[in-house]
C-alpha positions in Angstrom: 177.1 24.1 136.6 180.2 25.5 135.5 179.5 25.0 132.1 176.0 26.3 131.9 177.7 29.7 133.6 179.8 30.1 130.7 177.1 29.7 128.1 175.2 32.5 129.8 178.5 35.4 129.5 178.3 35.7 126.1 174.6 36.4 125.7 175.2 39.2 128.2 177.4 40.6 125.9 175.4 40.2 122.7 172.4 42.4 124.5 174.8 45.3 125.5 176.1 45.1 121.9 173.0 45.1 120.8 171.4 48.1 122.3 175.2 50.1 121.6 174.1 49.2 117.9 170.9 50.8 118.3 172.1 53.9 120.1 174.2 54.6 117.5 171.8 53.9 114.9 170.1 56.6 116.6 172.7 58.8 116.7 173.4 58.1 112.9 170.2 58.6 111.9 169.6 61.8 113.4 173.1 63.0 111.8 171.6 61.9 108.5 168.6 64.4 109.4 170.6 67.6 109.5 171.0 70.3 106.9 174.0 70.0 104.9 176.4 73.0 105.2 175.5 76.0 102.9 171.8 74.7 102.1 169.1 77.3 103.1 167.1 76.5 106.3 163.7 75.4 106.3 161.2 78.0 106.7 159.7 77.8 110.5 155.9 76.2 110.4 153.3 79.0 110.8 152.3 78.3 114.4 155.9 79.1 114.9 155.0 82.4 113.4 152.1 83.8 115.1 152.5 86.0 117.9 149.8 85.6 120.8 146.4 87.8 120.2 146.9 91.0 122.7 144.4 91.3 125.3 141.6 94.3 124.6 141.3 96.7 127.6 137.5 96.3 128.6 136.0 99.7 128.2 134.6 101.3 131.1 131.2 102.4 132.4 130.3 106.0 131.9 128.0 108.3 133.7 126.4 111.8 133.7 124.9 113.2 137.1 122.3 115.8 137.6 122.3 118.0 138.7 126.6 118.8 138.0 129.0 118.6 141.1 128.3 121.6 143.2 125.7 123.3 141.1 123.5 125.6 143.3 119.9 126.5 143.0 119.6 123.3 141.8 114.9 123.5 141.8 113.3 121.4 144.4 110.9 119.9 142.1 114.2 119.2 139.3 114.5 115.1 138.6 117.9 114.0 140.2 119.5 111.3 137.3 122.4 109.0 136.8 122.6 108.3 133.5 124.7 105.1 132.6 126.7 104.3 128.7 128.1 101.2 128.0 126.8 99.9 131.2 124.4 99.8 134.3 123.3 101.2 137.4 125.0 99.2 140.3 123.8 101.2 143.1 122.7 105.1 143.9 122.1 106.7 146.9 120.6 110.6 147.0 120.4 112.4 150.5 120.7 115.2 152.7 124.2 115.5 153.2 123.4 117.1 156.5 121.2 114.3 158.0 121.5 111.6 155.7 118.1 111.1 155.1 117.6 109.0 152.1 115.7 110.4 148.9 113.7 107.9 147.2 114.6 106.6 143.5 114.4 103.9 141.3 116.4 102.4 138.6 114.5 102.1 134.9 114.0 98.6 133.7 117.1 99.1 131.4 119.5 99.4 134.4 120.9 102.4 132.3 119.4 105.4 134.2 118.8 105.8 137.9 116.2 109.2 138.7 114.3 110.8 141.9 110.7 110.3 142.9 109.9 112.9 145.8 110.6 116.8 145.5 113.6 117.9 147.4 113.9 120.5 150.3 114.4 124.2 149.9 117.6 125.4 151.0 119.3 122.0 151.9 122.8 119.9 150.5 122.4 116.7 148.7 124.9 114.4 148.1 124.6 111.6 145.0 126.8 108.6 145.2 126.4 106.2 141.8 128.3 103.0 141.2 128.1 101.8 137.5 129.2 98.3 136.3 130.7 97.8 133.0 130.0 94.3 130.5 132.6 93.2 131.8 131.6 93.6 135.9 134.3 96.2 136.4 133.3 98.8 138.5 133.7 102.8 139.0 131.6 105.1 141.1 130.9 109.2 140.6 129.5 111.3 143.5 127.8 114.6 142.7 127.2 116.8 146.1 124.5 120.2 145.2 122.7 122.3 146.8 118.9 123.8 146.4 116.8 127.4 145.7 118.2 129.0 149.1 115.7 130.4 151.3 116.3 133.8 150.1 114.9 132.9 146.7 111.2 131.2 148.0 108.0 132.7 147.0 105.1 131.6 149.6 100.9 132.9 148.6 98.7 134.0 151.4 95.0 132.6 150.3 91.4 133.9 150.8 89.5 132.4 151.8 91.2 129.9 153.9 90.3 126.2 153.4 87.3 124.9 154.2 85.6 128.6 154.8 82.0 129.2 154.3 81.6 132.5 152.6 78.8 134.1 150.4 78.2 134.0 146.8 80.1 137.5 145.7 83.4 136.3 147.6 86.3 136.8 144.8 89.5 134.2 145.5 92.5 136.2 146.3 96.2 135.0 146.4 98.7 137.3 147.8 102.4 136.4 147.1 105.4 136.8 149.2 107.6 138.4 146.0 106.5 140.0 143.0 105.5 137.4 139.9 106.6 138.3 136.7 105.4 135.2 135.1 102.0 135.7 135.4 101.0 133.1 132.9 102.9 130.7 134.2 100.9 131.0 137.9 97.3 131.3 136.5 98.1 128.1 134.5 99.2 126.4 137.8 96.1 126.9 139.3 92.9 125.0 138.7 89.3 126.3 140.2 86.3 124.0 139.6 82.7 123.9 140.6 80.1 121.5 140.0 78.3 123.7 137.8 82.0 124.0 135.4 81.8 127.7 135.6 83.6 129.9 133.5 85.7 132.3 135.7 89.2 134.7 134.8 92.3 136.0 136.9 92.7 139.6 137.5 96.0 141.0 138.6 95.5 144.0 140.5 99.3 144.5 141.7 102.4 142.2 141.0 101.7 140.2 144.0 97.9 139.8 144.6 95.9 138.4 141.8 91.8 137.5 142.3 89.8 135.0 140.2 86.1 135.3 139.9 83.5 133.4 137.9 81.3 135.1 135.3 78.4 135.3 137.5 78.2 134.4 141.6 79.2 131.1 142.9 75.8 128.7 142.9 74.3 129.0 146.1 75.1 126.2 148.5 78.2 124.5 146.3 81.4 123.6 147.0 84.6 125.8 145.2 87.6 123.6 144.7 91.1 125.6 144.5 94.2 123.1 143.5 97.3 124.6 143.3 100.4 123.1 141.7 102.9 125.9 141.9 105.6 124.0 144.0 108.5 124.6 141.9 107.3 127.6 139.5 109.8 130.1 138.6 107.5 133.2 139.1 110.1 135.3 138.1 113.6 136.8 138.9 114.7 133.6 140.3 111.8 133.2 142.8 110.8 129.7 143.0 107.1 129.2 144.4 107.7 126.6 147.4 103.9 125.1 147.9 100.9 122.7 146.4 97.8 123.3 147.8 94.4 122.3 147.0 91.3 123.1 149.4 87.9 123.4 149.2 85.5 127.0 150.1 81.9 126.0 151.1 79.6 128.9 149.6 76.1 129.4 151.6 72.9 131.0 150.3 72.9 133.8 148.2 72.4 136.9 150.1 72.1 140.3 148.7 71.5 143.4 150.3 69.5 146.1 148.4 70.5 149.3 149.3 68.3 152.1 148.2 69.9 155.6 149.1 67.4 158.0 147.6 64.6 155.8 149.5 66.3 155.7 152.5 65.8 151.7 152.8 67.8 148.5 152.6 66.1 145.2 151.8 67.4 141.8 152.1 67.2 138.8 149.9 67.6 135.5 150.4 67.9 133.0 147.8 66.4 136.0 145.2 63.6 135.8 148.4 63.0 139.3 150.8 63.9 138.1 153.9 63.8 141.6 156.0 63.1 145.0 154.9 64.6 148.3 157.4 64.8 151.5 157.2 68.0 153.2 156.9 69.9 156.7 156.6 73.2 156.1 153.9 76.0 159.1 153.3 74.8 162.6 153.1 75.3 165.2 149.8 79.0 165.6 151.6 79.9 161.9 151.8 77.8 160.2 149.9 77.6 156.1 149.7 79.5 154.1 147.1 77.3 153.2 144.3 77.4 149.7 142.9 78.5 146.3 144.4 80.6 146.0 147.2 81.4 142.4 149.5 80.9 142.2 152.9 84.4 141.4 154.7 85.2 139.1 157.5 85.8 142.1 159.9 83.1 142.2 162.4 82.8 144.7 165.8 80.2 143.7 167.7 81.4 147.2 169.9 83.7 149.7 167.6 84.8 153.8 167.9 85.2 155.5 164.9 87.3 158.3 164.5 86.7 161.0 161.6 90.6 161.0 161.6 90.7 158.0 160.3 88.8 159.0 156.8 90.9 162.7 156.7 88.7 164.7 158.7 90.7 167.2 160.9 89.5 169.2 164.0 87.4 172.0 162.3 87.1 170.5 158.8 83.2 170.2 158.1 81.9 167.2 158.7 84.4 166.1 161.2 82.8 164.5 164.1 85.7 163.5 166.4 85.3 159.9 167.3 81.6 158.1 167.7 80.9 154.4 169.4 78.7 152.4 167.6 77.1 148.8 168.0 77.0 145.7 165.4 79.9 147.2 163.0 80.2 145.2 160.0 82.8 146.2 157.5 82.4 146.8 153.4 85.8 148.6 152.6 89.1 149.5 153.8 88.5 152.5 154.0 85.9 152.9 156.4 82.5 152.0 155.0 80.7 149.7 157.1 76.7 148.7 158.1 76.3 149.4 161.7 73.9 150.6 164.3 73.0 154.2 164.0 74.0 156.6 166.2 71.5 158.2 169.1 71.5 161.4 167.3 70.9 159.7 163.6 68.4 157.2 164.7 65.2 159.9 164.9 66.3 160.1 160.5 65.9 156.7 159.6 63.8 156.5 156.8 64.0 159.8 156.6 67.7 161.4 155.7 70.7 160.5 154.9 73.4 162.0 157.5 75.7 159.5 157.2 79.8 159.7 156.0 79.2 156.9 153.5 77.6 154.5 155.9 75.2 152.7 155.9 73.0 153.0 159.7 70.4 151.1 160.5 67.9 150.4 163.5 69.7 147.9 166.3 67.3 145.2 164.7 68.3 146.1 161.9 72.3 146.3 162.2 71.9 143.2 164.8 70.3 141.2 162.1 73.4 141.8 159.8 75.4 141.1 161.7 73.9 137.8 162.7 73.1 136.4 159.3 75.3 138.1 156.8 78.8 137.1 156.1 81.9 137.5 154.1 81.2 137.3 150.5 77.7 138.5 151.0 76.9 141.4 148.7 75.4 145.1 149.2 74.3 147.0 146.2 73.7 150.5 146.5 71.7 152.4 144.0 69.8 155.8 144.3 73.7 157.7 145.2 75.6 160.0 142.7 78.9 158.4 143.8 81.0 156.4 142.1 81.8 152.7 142.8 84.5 152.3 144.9 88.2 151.1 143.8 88.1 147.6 143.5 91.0 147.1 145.9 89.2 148.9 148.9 87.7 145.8 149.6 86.1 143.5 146.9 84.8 145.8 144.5 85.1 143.4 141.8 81.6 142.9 140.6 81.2 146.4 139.3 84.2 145.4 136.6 81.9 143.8 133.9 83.1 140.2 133.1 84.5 140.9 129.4 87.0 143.2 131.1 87.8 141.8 134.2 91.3 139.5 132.5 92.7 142.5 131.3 96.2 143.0 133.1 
């Protein structure tokens, strides 16, 4: 035992020499490595060199809003956009900044613009919040707040007939505006009258704010007149935005004319280009003679009505004046006082006979009755056999005694 112990001690000293002898190798070796004093050093590899790539800023969404932050009289009818560059549409939301009703819209199939689909209120605040997205997902958001025409600045029309009426075949359209139109062309092109038959008709302006449209010749007998109107939105001028769309329909009913013969002292009536009645009848006298020419019954009918001679300029004294009369079955041709009525007690012996009238025209109570029962507005009367003129077109619908050619001239 002893012995074997002392064989093993030197072995344990030849492996520490051992790896000491190795160490220093090492060491030696890596001495033998280094760069001698005063020789240059070696150039540094070229992945030593390079410096990292710098990271690019990602470049952001754009967008342009319309109408502009608080722009005013922005138009109703005006598209609102969001238009995106160098990205899309994340999200938009238009409403009344009031209520918060939502306005509807859609995004195009690009992603790149973002518009309105329904007209906007007069005379109400909008607000537009838009959130774009970049390439790179980064997000920004713009918010536009406007408001529209105020209510000071709306042009309403007045219509007649009214939708759905039943008038005659003489009955000119007419649109009254609520402001004056300067852009005349622009109205007449916004508004499209049809009939089954495709007649030709034409606009006449007789003040800034009431126009009329006939056809060359009467309405057909028994048709249907559409009116559609696209004028919401239409600058008519000075600022005035018209704030309606309309289209309607006005029934027309048989043709019915009333002949009107003052130097025979007679009226006949045709139906459908047939005589339906036949009465006798006293018209105005040498001092106030009837109207000559066409002239359209009205919608104003008096089944009882006074007349006073005031009313027509006639003063206590003045010949002619008469003071004030009742009469029966009143119906009214003009503003200015012509109407087909009942004759007076005193007149009725003339029928037939004279003409006593102020303009008038008097007839029997079957006669006036009948009128009244089976004529209507847009009916005609023409009056022939009477040295007076026609009467203005404006006092009442005197239209059909402008001839056709002439009837668009402003």
């Amino acid at each position: 035992m002893g012995e074997l112990e002392e064989s093993r001690t030197p072995r344990r000293g030849w492996r520490i020499a051992l790896v000491s002898l190795v160490v220093f190798g090492l060491a030696t070796g890596v001495a033998g490595c280094t760069t001698p004093t005063g020789a240059p050093a070696p150039a540094p590899s070229t992945s030593a060199q390079a410096s990292p790539t710098p990271t690019v800023a990602a470049e952001p969404a754009t967008v342009v809003l319309t109408p502009e932050k608080d722009a005013t009289f922005v138009n109703p009818v005006s598209e609102v956009l969001a238009v995106v560059d160098n990205g899309t549409v994340y999200n938009a939301v238009l409403k009344e900044t009031a209520t918060g009703e939502v306005i509807d819209g859609e995004r195009d199939p690009s992603g790149s613009k973002w518009s309105s689909k329904t007209p906007l209120k007069f005379d109400t605040a909008y607000t537009l919040d838009v959130t774009v997205v970049n390439p790179e997902g980064d997000q920004s958001n713009r918010v536009s707040t406007f408001n529209t025409v105020p209510a000071s600045h709306e042009a309403d029309a007045i219509l007649y007939p009214g939708a759905g009426s039943t008038v005659g075949v003489g009955q000119p359209l007419e649109f009254n505006f609520s402001e004056p139109v300067a852009n005349k062309e622009a109205v007449e092109n916004a508004i499209k009258i049809t009939t089954s038959t495709g007649q030709v008709g034409a606009f006449r302006w007789y003040t800034d704010q009431m126009v009329r449209y006939r056809a060359a010749d009467y309405w057909p007998a028994n048709s249907q007149v559409n009116v559609d109107m696209k004028l919401l939105g239409i600058d008519i001028g000075n600022g005035m935005i018209a704030n309606f769309n309309k289209n309607y329909n006005v029934n027309i009913g048989n043709k019915v004319v009333m002949e009107a013969d003052a130097a025979n002292m007679s009226v006949s009536i045709l139906v459908n280009d047939q005589v339906a009645r036949t009465f006798s009848a006293t018209l105005g006298d040498t001092e106030f003679p009837s109207a000559s020419g066409y002239i359209v019954i009205t919608a104003d009918k008096q089944r009882y009505a006074t007349f006073k001679a005031a009313s027509i300029g006639l003063k206590p004294g003045d010949p002619g004046d008469y003071g004030s009369v009742d009469v029966e079955f009143a119906t009214r041709l003009s503003k200015s006082g012509i109407f087909i009525h009942q004759a007076t007690a005193s007149a009725m012996p003339y029928l037939g006979v004279a003409n006593l009238s102020h303009g008038c025209i008097g007839l029997s109570a079957e006669g006036a009755g009948w009128v009244f029962q089976n004529m209507r507005a847009g009916d005609l009367v023409h009056t022939v056999g009477t040295p007076n003129e026609t009467i203005a077109p404006t006092d009442g619908f005197g239209d059909w005694n402008i001839p056709f050619e002439q009837y668009a001239s402003r």
